[in-house]
C-alpha positions in Angstrom: 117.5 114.9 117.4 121.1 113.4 117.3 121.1 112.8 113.6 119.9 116.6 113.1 122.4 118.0 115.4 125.6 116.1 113.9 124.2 118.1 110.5 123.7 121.5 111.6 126.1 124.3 111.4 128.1 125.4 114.9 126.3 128.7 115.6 123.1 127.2 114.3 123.6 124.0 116.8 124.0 126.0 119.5 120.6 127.2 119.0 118.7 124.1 119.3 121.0 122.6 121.8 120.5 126.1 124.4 116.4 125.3 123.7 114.8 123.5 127.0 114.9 120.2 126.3 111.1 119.9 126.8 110.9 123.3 123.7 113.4 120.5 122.1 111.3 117.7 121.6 108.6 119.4 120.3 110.8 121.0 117.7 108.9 120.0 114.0 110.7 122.2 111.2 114.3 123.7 111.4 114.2 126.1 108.6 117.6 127.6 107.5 117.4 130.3 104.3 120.9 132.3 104.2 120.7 136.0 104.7 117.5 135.3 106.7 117.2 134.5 110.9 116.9 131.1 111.8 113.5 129.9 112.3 112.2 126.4 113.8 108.1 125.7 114.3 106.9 124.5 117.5 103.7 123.4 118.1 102.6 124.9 114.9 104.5 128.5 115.5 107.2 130.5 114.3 109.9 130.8 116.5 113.3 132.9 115.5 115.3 132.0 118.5 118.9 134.6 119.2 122.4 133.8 119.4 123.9 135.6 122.5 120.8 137.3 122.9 121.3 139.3 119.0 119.6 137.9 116.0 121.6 135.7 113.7 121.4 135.7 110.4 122.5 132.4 108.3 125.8 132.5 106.0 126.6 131.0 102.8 129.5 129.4 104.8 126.7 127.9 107.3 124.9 126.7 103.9 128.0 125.0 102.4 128.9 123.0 106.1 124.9 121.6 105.9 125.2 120.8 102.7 128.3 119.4 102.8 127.4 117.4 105.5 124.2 116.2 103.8 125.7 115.2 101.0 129.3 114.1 103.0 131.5 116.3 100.7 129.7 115.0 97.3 126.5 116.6 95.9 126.8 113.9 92.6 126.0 110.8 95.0 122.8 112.7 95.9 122.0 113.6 92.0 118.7 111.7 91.8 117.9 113.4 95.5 118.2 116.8 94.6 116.0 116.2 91.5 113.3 115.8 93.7 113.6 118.6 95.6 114.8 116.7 99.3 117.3 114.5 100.8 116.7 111.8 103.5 119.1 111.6 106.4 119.4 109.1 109.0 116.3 109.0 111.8 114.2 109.4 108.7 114.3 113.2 109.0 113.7 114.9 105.4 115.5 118.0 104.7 113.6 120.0 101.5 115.9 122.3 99.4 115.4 125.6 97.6 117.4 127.6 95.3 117.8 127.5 91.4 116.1 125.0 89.6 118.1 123.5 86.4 115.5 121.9 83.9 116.0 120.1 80.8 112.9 119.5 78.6 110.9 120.6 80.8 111.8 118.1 83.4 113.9 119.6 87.1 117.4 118.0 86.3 118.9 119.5 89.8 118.8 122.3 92.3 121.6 124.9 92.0 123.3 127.8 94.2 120.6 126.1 97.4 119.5 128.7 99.9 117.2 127.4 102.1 116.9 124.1 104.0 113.9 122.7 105.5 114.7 120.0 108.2 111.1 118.3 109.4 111.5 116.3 112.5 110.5 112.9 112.1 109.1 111.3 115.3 107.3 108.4 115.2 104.3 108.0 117.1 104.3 104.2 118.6 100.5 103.3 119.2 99.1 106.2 117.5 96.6 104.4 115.6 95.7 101.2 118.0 93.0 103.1 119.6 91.3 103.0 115.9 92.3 99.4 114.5 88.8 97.9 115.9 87.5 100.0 113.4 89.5 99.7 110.4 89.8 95.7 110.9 86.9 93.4 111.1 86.4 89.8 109.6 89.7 88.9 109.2 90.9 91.7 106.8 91.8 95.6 106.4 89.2 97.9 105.5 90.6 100.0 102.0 91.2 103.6 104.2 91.4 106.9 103.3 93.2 109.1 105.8 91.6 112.6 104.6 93.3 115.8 106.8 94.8 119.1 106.0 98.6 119.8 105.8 100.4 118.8 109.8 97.6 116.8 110.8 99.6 113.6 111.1 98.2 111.7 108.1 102.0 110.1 107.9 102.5 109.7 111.2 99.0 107.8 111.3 99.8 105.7 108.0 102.8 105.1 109.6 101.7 103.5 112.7 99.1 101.8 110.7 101.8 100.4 108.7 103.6 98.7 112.4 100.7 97.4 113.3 99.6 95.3 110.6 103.5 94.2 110.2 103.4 93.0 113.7 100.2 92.2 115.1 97.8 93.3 117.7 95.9 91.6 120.2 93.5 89.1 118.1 94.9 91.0 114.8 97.6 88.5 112.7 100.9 89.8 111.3 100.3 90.4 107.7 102.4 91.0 104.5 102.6 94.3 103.7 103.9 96.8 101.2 104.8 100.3 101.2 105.7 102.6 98.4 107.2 105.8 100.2 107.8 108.1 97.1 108.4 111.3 99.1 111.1 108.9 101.4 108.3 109.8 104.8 106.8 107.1 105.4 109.3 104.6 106.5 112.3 107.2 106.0 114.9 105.0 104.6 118.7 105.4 104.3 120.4 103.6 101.4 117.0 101.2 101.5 116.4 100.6 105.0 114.1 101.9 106.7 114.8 104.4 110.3 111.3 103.8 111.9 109.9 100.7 113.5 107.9 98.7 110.9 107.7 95.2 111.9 109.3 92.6 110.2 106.9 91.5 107.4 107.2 94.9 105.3 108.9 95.6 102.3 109.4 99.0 101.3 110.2 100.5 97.7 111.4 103.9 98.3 111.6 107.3 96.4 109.2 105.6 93.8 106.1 106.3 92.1 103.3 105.3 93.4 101.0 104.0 90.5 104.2 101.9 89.1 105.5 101.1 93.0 102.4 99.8 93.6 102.1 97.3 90.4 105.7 96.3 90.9 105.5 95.3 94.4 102.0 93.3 93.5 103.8 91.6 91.0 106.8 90.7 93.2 106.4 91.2 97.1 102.6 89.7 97.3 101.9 92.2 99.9 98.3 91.3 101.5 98.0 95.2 102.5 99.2 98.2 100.3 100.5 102.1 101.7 101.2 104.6 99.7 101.0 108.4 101.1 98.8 111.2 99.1 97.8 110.0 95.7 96.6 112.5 93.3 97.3 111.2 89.9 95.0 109.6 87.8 97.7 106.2 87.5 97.3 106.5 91.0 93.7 105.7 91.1 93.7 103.5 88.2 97.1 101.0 90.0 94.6 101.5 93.4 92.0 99.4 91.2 94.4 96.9 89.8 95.0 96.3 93.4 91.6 95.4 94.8 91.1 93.8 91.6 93.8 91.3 92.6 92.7 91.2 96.0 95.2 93.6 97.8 93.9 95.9 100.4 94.5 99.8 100.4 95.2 102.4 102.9 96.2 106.0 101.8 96.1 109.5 102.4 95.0 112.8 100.4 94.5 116.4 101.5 91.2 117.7 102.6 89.2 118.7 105.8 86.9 115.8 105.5 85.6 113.7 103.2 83.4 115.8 101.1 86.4 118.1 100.0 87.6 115.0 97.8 84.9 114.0 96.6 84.7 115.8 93.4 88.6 115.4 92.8 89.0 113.5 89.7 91.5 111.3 90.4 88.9 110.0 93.7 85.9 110.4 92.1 85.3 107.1 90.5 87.0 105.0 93.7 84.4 106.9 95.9 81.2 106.4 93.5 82.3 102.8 93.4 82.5 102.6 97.8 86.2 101.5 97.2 87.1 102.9 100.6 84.9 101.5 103.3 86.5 103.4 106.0 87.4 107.1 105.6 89.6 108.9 108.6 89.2 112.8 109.1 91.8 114.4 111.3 91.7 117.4 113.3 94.0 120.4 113.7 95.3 120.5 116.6 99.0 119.8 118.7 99.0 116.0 118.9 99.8 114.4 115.5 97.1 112.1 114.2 94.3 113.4 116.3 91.5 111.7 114.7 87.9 113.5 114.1 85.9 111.5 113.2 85.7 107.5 110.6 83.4 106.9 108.7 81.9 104.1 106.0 81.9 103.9 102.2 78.2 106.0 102.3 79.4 108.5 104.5 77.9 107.2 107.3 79.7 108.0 110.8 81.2 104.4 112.1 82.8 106.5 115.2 83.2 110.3 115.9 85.8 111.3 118.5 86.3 114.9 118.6 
């Protein structure tokens, strides 16, 4: 929480600092909207903590200092970052923004006057995943993976840990090549290109990019032997996730849904799944624990392992 705290306005700091430290670390969104009470989730709940026992209500000064700090004193460096709606600070934490959107043909140029701030809490989760890889690696190679879950279920924190572990190794598993595009700036949470969470040392990262043209670029010139890219939904998503196999790279991604049969029909999924592209899917559960798995299963739907 160091990086949030050295961000946060005094009043507001306070707050989060006079928490428990055990109410701390469980902390997932600091939400700050000016005019309105501060308001952090924990453990999935709304929580509008006081100031000297009185509500406190966010100022446009307390606005400014955040986004002054943010930005340190100059919103043009961040130009491209405000475009899309976030910035990335260091720790990997991802701060959304809200306020008046400029647009010019048609296109979001930049947020203006910004009145609320959305600070998600990224933790990683070391050795989230390992209980899993036995089932996601056989025969000397990845299984192309669909993490399917609902919105907080840990699909990033999974694809994350995911991504560590076939960087680095495991047991009888080699260190492989791999490459991640992170277009939303979450999954390896870089700063000025490097990236704040442990990744092993064989990954190569191209941040705050597309995902259909991240992924062809970094075929073309990183040679990754495993591919991550978090939610696809276009249709140049699903055709670059062909080009891939085709040249022999494997996949693992994620997409919203409570299992597998609420993507099925999706058209930018539909064709991978009639075609048994993905020979492992991953459901997750709601639930406290990020990641919490439900159940895998194969390319015909076919339960390799249910957990809960």
């Amino acid at each position: 929480m160091d990086e949030i705290l050295a961000v946060l306005p005094e009043k507001v700091r306070e707050m989060v600092v006079n928490l428990p430290s055990t109410t701390r670390e469980r902390i997932e969104e600091i939400r700050i909207r000016i005019s309105r009470p501060l308001e952090m989730v924990i453990d999935g709940r709304a929580v509008f903590p006081k100031y000297l026992e009185n509500q406190y209500l966010i100022t446009a000064s307390d606005a400014i200092y955040l986004l002054n700090q943010l930005s340190d004193y100059s919103l043009y460096a961040l130009e491209e970052e405000l475009k899309r709606g976030y910035i990335t600070i260091r720790g990997g934490h991802r701060v959304g923004l809200a306020g008046k959107v400029i647009t010019e043909k048609g296109q979001v140029k930049a947020i203006r006057d910004i009145s609320s701030f959305n600070i998600r809490v990224a933790r990683q989760k070391i050795g989230v995943a390992e209980a899993y890889t036995n089932y996601l690696f056989d025969n000397d190679e990845w299984h192309n993976t669909l993490i399917v879950g609902p919105p907080q279920t840990g699909k990033t924190t999974l694809l994350r840990d995911i991504a560590r572990i076939i960087s680095e190794g495991k047991g009888t598993i080699p260190s492989m090549k791999i490459g991640i595009v992170d277009e939303r700036s979450e999954i390896a949470g870089c700063v000025k290109g490097i990236p704040q969470h442990r990744l092993g040392n064989r990954v190569d990262v191209l941040d705050a990019c597309p995902k259909a043209e991240g992924m062809m670029m970094l075929i073309r010139s990183m040679s990754p032997q495993v591919l991550i890219v978090d939610e696809v939904g276009r249709k140049e998503d699903s055709e670059a996730i062909m080009e891939a196999i085709h040249a022999g790279v494997k996949i693992i991604t994620t997409v919203h849904g409570n299992k597998l049969e609420d993507v099925m029909d999706r058209p930018t999924l539909k064709e991978l799944l009639k075609m048994n592209v993905f020979t492992r899917c991953i459901e997750l559960a709601r639930g406290f624990q990020p990641g919490k798995i439900k159940r895998i299963r194969d390319e015909n739907g076919k339960d390799v392992v249910r957990i809960h």
